[in-house]
C-alpha positions in Angstrom: 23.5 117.5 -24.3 20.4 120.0 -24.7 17.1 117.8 -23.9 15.2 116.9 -26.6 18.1 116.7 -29.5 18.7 113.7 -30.9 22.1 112.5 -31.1 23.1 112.3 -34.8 20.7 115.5 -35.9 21.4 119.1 -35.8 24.7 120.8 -35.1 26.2 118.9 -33.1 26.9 119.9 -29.6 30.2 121.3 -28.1 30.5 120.9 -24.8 32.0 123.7 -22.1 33.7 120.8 -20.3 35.4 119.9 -23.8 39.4 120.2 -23.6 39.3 121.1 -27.5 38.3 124.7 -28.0 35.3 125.1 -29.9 35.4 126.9 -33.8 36.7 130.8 -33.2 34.2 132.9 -34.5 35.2 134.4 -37.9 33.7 136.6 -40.8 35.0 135.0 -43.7 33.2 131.2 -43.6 30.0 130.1 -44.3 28.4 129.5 -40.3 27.5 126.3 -39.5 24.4 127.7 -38.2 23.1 128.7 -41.7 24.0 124.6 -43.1 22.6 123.1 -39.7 19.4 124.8 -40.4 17.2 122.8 -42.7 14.4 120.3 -43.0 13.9 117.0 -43.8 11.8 114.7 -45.1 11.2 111.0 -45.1 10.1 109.4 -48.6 10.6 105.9 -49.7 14.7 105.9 -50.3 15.3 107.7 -47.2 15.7 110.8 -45.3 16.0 113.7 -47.9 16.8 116.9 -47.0 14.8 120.2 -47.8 17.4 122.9 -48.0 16.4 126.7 -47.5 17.0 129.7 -49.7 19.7 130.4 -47.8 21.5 126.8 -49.1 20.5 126.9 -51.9 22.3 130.4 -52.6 25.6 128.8 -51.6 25.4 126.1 -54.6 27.9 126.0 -57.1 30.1 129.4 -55.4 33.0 129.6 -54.4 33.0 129.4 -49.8 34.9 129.1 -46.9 34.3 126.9 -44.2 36.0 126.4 -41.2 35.7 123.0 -39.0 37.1 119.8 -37.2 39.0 117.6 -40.1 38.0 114.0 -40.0 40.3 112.1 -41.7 39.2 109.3 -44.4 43.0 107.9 -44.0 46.1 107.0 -41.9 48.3 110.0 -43.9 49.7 112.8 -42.5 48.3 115.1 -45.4 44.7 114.7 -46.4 42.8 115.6 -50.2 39.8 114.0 -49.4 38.3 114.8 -45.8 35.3 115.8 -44.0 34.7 118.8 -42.0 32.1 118.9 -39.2 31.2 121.3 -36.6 32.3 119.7 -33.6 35.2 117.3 -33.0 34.5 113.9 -33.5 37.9 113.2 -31.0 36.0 115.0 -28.2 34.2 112.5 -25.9 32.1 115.1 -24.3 30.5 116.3 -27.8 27.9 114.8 -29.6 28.4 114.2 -33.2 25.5 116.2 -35.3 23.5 114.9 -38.7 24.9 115.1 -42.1 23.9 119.2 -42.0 27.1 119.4 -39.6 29.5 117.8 -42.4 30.8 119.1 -45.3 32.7 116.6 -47.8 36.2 118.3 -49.0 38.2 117.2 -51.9 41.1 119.6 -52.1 42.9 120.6 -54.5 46.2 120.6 -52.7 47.0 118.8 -49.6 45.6 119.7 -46.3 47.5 118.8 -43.2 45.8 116.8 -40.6 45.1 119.0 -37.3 43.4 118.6 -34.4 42.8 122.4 -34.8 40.0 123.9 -36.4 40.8 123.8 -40.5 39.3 126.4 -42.9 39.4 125.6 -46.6 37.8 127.7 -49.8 36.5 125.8 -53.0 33.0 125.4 -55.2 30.4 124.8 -52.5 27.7 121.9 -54.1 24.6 121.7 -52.0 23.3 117.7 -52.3 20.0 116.8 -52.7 20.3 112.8 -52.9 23.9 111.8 -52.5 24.6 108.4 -52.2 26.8 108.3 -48.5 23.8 110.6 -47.4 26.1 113.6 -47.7 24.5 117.2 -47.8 27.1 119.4 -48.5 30.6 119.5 -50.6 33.7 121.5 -51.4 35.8 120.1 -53.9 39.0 122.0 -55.5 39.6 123.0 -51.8 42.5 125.0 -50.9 43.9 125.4 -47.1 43.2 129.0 -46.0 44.9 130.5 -42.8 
């Protein structure tokens, strides 16, 4: 892990010695580089973030993103996932902050994979959700 990065803040890190691949660059998601890129600040109920122009342009449109599916149940299909940046199965990666998620609900079924999954839907940017969530898709379709 790069010196001075907290573990549970940033992107997450992928590391070379990782057996998974990491994301395949494409053109047609949102990169996690422009979500992992924000501010944050501490007030009474918590750490809030402070999301950038950039962020706040992707609210309420429709997006693509591509990442790692964690599951939020034991089925082989999945409507209601998250998507980070780096594998949460890969013991040599650490785990980034909520900027490195993105809550899915799909619209139709999504398959589980240990592959990287890309899904389009309404992108909501969140300023106080209450599982400390930044991002969300909902009305997500699979996209290959």
């Amino acid at each position: 892990m790069p010196s001075g990065m907290a573990s549970g803040s940033g992107a997450g890190y992928h590391s070379p010695n990782s057996p998974i691949a990491p994301l395949p660059q494409r053109n047609d998601v949102v990169p996690w580089s422009v979500l992992t890129d924000l501010t944050k600040k501490t007030t009474k109920d918590g750490i809030l973030p402070v999301f950038n122009a950039a962020q706040k342009g992707l609210d309420k449109t429709t997006q693509r993103i591509q990442g790692f599916m964690v599951p939020l149940d034991a089925k082989p299909t999945q409507t209601h996932f998250i998507l980070t940046s780096v594998p949460l199965t890969c013991s040599f990666c650490t785990p980034g902050g909520p900027e490195s998620m993105v809550e899915v609900k799909a619209k139709t079924p999504v398959r589980y994979s240990l592959e990287p999954v890309v899904v389009e839907g309404k992108f909501t940017v969140l300023t106080n959700d209450q599982y400390g969530l930044y991002y969300r898709v909902v009305d997500a379709v699979p996209v290959k």
